[in-house]
C-alpha positions in Angstrom: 121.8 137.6 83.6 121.9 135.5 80.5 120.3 132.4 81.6 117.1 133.6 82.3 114.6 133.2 79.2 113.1 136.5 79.0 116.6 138.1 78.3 116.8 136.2 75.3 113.7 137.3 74.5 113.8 141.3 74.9 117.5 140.3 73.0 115.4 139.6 69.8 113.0 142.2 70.3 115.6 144.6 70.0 117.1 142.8 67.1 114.0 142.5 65.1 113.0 146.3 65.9 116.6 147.9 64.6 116.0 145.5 61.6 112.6 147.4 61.1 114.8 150.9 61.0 116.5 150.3 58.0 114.8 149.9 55.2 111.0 149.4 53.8 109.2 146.8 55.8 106.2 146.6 53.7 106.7 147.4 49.7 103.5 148.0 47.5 103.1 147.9 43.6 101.0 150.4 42.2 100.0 151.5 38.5 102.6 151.5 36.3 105.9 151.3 37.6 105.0 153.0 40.9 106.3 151.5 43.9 105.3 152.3 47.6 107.1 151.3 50.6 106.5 151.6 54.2 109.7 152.6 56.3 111.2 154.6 59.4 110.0 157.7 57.1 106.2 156.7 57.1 104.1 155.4 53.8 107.3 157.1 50.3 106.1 156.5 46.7 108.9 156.2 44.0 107.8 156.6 40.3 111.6 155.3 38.7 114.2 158.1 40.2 111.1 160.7 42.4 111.1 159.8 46.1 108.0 161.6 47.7 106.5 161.1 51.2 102.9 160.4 50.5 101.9 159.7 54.0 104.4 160.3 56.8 103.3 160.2 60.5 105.2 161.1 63.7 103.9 157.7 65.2 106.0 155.5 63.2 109.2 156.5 64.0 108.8 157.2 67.5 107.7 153.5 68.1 110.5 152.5 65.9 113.0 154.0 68.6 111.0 152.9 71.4 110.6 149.6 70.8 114.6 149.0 71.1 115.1 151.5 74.0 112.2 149.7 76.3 113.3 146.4 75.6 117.1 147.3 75.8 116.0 149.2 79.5 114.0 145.7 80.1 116.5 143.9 79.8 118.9 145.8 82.1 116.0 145.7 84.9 116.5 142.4 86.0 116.8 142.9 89.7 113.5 144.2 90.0 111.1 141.9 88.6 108.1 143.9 89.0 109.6 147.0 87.2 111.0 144.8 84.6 107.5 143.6 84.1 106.0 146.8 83.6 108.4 147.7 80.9 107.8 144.5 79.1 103.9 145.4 79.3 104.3 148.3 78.3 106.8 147.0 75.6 104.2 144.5 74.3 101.2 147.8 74.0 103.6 149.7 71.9 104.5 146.5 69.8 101.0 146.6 69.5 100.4 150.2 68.2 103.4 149.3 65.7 100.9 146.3 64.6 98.1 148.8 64.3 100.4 151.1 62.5 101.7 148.2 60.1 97.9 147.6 58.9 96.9 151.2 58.8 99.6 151.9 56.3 98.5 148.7 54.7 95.1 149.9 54.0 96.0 153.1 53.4 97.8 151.8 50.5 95.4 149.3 49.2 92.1 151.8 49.6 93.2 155.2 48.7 96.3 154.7 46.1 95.4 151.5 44.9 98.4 149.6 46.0 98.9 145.5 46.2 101.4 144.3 48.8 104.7 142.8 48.1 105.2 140.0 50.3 108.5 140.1 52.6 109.8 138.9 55.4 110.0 142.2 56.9 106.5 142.5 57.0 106.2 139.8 59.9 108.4 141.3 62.3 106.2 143.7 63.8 103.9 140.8 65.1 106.9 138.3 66.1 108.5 141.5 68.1 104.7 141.4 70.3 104.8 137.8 70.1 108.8 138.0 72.0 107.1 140.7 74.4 104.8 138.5 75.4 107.0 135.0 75.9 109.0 137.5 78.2 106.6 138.6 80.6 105.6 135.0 80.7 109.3 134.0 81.4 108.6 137.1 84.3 105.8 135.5 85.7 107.9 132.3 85.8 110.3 133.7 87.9 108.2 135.3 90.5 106.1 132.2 90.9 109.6 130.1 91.6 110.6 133.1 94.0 107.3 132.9 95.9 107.6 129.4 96.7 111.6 129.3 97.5 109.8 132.2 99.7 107.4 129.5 101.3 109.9 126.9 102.0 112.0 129.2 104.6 
């Protein structure tokens, strides 16, 4: 049902998170020519042509495919409100660990190899997914309120 709010919503969750899948979305110089980036893989180093892993974590991509499934299954839950609101709950938490995630990496980088950030607009979308997560349950709440009281006036 397109006109409700919090479809829109879990739309650009889903958008921003398959974004995150391709490509770095945080980039890090180091010394010399040394670049890191932070991607689906986890926490890669290039030195001009070498690509190695130097930190690479399960965590990552899993909440890099869940974030898109769980808002895509939100989205397709709108007959049951309550449900639907549960998802998107538990939608916002796991935006959340990708937050946590996103500034682990980023002090991982900065503490142990040294590494300044490279500002993108990548690096944003993590918190902007949490911050669509969370307009949707509030557009969830909205709805059940405006159910309840069509419920009081019969």
């Amino acid at each position: 049902m397109i006109q409700r709010i919090q479809t829109i919503w879990l739309s650009l969750c889903t958008i921003l998170s398959l974004f995150l899948m391709k490509g770095p979305f945080l980039r890090f110089t180091g010394k010399g020519q040394e670049i890191c980036n932070l991607g689906f893989s986890g926490l890669t180093s290039s030195n001009g042509d070498l690509n190695r892993i130097v930190s690479g974590s399960i965590a990552t991509p899993a909440i890099l495919i869940i974030i898109p499934a769980v808002s895509l299954l939100a989205i397709f839950l709108y007959r049951n409100r309550n449900l639907q609101k549960i998802t998107v709950i538990a939608l916002i938490f796991v935006s959340a660990g990708l937050c946590f995630a996103e500034g682990y990496f980023w002090n991982l980088a900065a503490v142990k190899y040294n590494c300044l950030l490279l500002p993108g607009i990548k690096m944003a979308f993590p918190p902007v997914i949490m911050v669509f997560a969370i307009l949707a349950c509030l557009g969830i709440r909205k709805d059940e309120k405006i159910v309840r009281s069509y419920d009081r006036l019969r």
